[in-house]
C-alpha positions, 0 to 999 in steps of 0.5 A: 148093608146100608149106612143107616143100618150099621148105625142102627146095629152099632150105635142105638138111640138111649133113653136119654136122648128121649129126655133131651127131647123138646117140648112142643106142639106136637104132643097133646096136653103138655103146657104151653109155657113149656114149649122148647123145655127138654123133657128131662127139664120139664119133668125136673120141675115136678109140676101138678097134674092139675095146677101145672099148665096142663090141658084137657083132654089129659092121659095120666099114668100111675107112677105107683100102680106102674111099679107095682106091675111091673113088679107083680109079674116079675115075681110071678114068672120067677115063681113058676119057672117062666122066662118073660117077653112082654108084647111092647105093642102094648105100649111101644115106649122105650122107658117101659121096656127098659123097666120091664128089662130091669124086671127080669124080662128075657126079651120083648116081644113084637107084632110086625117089623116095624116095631122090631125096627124100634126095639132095635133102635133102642138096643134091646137085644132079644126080640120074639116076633109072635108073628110070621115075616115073609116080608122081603124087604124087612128080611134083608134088614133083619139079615143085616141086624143079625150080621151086624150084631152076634148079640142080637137075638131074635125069634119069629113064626112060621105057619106053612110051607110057602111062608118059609120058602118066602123066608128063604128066598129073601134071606139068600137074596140078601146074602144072610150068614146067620139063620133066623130062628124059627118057631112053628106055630100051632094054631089055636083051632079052626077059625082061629087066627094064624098058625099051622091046624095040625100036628101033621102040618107043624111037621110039613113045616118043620120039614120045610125048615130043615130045608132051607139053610137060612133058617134055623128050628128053635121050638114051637109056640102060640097063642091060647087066647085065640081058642074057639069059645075059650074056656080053662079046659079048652085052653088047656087042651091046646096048651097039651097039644103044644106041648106035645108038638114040641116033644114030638118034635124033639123025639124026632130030632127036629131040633138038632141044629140047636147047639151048645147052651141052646134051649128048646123055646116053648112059647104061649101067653097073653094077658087072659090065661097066663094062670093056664100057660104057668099050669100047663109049662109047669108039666112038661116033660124032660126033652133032650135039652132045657127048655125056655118056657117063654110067656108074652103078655103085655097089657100087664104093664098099665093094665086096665078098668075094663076087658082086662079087669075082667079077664085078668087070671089072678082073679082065678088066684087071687093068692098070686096078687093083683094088678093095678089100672094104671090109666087115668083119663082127664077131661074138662066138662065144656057143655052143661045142656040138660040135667041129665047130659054133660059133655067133656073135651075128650073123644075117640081121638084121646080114649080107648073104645074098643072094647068098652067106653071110658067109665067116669070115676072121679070128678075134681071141682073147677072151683075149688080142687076138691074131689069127689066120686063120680056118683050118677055119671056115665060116660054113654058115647064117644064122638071124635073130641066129645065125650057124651055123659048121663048124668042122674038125679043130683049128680054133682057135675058143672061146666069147668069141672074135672072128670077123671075117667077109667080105660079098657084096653091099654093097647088102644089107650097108649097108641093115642098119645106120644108123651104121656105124664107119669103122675104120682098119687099126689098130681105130681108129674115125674116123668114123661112116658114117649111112645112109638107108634 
């Protein structure tokens, strides 16, 4: 294994070397004056979101609705029996997952090797690739990661047969001594995204496993929100389905080279039917060991004021509580055309636009300060650094002014910036949120 590996193995990056950081060019909006400041100084100094230097375009993140996630889903796994992966795609930021960690996560899950490589860099310990990996060259780090560390814990997909004979051929040319566990995946249906379509070739799967001494059988898993025209029955006939593959599975032995204090992993969950994946997990029967029933979803942590808004299952349970959006988008009016059209300095390059535009909530005075609803604003289009605004009969909106704006789809909205400001509700910034994408 190479040098650099045994480094990543042995000795992680810490958050703290994420403070010492210096402040430059590199990351949007900071202020000027704080160029060669460390972020843990910068962040000491507790500036004002809006007096403090700052420029715009500039993406706050709600210290307080952040908490409030965080803590909202660690008491709704512990209620419904549920371990808790989070998708760090989401935000890849170190700090949060740490956060999530302190929140009772069992483990954070990732989309391709190059973000296991960043959670790995950052010592997280169980790492849930809900993906398949028949990349070669990731297999021989990955065999060096699992070697190298006993504590290390991963999980990854597999969907058919030639997946896992590409598995097998990368890890015995890379001389891997531990097996990398393995859960079959059940697609959501045809047409859908990844995974096996039947039971009949989960089990040619399953087989091919069995095979190949260099992977290891751990459970099954998926993801409901691929299901065609997804309803609450559609969903929970697939999650039943799943449930079932796995019990079959354990009624034919499938899982026996699980060992001492080994659960089977059962694995579904993002951010739209987590309500379905509780209700379903919530059933399944007594199989021949505990099970780890594994929930993964991520955009949680932010949440949004749009898609997830919508979609969110505790507005199926509202008794369960709510999440927060955490986003806030800052933009400075640059252009004043027309009675009915405004412009700000914000575009594609610093909004999520997806899935719906940026929604205009809150205007703040260039003069004064003061704030105020964004009353007769919309945010219409987005070009690459302007946002376009139609504004109504009397909209209170002037060049200078201040528009603090809503996102949709915090994965979109977190890729766009490398150090985001976490700003409590009175502007000041506590800290700075680094992200790796």
């Amino acid at each position: 294994m190479a040098a650099a590996d045994e480094d990543v193995a042995t000795a992680p990056h810490t958050l703290g070397e994420l403070a010492a950081e210096r402040v430059d060019h590199r990351f949007k909006a900071l202020p000027p004056d704080a160029d060669g400041l460390t972020v843990a100084a910068l962040a000491a100094e507790r500036r004002n979101l809006f007096t403090g230097g700052f420029t715009t375009p500039v993406l706050a993140l709600s210290a307080e609705s952040v908490a409030h996630n965080l803590a909202l889903l660690e008491t709704y796994a512990e209620r419904h029996g549920l371990a808790f992966a989070p998708h760090g795609k989401t935000s890849m930021a170190p700090q949060l997952f740490a956060r999530q960690l302190e929140h009772g996560a069992w483990g954070i899950t990732a989309a391709v090797p190059h973000q296991v490589r960043v959670y790995r860099a950052y010592g997280i310990e169980r790492i849930f690739l809900a993906n398949e990996l028949v990349d070669a060259v990731a297999l021989r780090w990955l065999a060096g990661e699992l070697d190298s560390d006993p504590d290390f814990h991963f999980i990854c997909y597999v969907d058919s047969v030639r997946g896992v004979e590409l598995m097998d051929e990368a890890l015995r040319a890379a001389g891997a001594v531990r097996p990398v566990d393995v859960v079959v995946e059940l697609g959501a249906g045809e047409g859908a995204r990844t995974g096996a379509r039947t039971e009949a070739d989960c089990a040619a799967v399953a087989d091919a496993v069995a095979a190949a001494g260099t992977l290891r059988l751990v459970g099954v898993a998926g993801y409901e929100g691929e299901v065609p025209d997804a309803s609450a029955e559609r969903v929970r006939d697939w999650l039943h389905r799943l449930v079932r593959v796995a019990a079959d599975f354990d009624k034919a032995d499938r899982f026996a080279a699980l060992a001492g204090d080994d659960r089977i992993v059962i694995s579904a969950g993002g951010s739209a039917w987590f309500d379905a994946v509780a209700d379903v997990f919530a059933e399944i029967p007594d199989l021949t060991r505990p099970v780890c029933k594994l929930l993964r979803s991520g955009a949680y942590v932010s949440h949004d004021d749009g898609h997830y808004r919508h979609l969110t299952p505790f507005n199926r349970v509202p008794e369960e509580g709510a999440l927060q959006p955490a986003f806030r988008l800052w933009a400075q009016v640059v252009s004043r055309p027309s009675d009915e059209q405004a412009f700000v300095n914000a575009g594609k390059r610093d909004a999520a636009y997806d899935l719906d535009l940026p929604q205009a909530q809150v205007v703040r005075s260039g003069r004064d300060g003061s704030v105020r609803a964004a009353t007769g604003i919309t945010v219409t289009g987005l070009s690459d650094q302007h946002g376009w605004l139609r504004t109504e009969a009397g909209a209170e909106l002037e060049v200078g002014d201040w528009v603090g704006m809503g996102l949709s789809h915090p994965c979109t909205s977190f890729d766009k910036w490398q150090l985001i400001p976490l700003v409590e509700a009175d502007g000041t910034v506590t800290d700075y949120i680094r992200t790796f994408f």
